[in-house]
N, C-alpha and C positions, 0 to 999 in steps of 0.2 A: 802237182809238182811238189815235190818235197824234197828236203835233206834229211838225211841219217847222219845220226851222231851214237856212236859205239863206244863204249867204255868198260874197259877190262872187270870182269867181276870179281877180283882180288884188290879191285881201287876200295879201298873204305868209305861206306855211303856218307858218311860226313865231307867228302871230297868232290864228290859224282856231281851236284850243284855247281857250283865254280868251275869246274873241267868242263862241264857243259856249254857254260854261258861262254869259256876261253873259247873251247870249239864254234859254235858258232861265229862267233866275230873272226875268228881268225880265218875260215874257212871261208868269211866274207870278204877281204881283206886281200886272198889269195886269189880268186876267182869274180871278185869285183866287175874284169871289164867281161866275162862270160854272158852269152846271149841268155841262158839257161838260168843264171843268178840273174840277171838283170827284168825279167820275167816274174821271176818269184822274191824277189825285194819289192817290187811293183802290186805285187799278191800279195796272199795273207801270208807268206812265208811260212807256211805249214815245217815243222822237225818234228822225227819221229826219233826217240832217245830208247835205246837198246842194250843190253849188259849182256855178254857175247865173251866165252872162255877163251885160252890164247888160241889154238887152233882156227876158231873160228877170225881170229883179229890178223892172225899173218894171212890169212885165206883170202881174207876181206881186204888187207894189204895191196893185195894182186887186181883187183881193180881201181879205174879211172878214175882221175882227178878225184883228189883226196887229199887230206893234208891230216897227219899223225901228231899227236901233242904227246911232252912229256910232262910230267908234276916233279918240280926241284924239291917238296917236301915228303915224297916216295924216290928218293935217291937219284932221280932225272931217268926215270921211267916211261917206257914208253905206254899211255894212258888210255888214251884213247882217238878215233880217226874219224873225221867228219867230213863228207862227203858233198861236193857242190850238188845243189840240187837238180834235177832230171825228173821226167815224167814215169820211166819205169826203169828197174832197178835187177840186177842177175837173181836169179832162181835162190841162191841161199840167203839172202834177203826176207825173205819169208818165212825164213826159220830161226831168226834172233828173238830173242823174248826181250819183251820190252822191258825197262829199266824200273825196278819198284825199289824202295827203300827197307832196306832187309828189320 
């Protein structure tokens, strides 16, 4: 069981840190009373961190429970979208590359 935390690749990697650590907590926060989070807060609370172009971010949009952040210091942009965590996850899932620092 994991969550995916996605953040736009036009975020500046000086920001992707902090967006990330917001994403998580908020996505906790959201999904709190979730049988699925309440499992994986229990667990190692495994997150898989992914840098995924806009296409892929409205795409990803379109699935379940999720919760979308913006950054007030990229003009209240939408940043990136972190996912309550689940055991398996849609087919394009498997084709975000993970999050490295450029």
């Amino acid at each position: 069981m994991k969550m995916y935390i996605l953040i736009k690749e036009s975020v500046p990697s000086k920001f992707a840190p902090v967006i990330a650590a917001h994403a998580s907590l908020a996505c906790y926060k959201q999904y709190e009373q979730d049988e699925n989070m309440q499992k994986w807060i229990a667990s190692i609370f495994k997150k898989v961190v992914c840098k995924v172009n806009d296409q892929e971010f409205e795409n990803a949009k379109k699935e379940e429970k999720h919760i979308v952040l913006t950054e007030s210091a990229l003009n209240n942009q939408e940043v990136c979208i972190a996912f309550s965590p689940r055991e398996t996850y849609s087919k394009q899932f498997r084709f975000f590359r993970m999050w490295t620092s450029d």
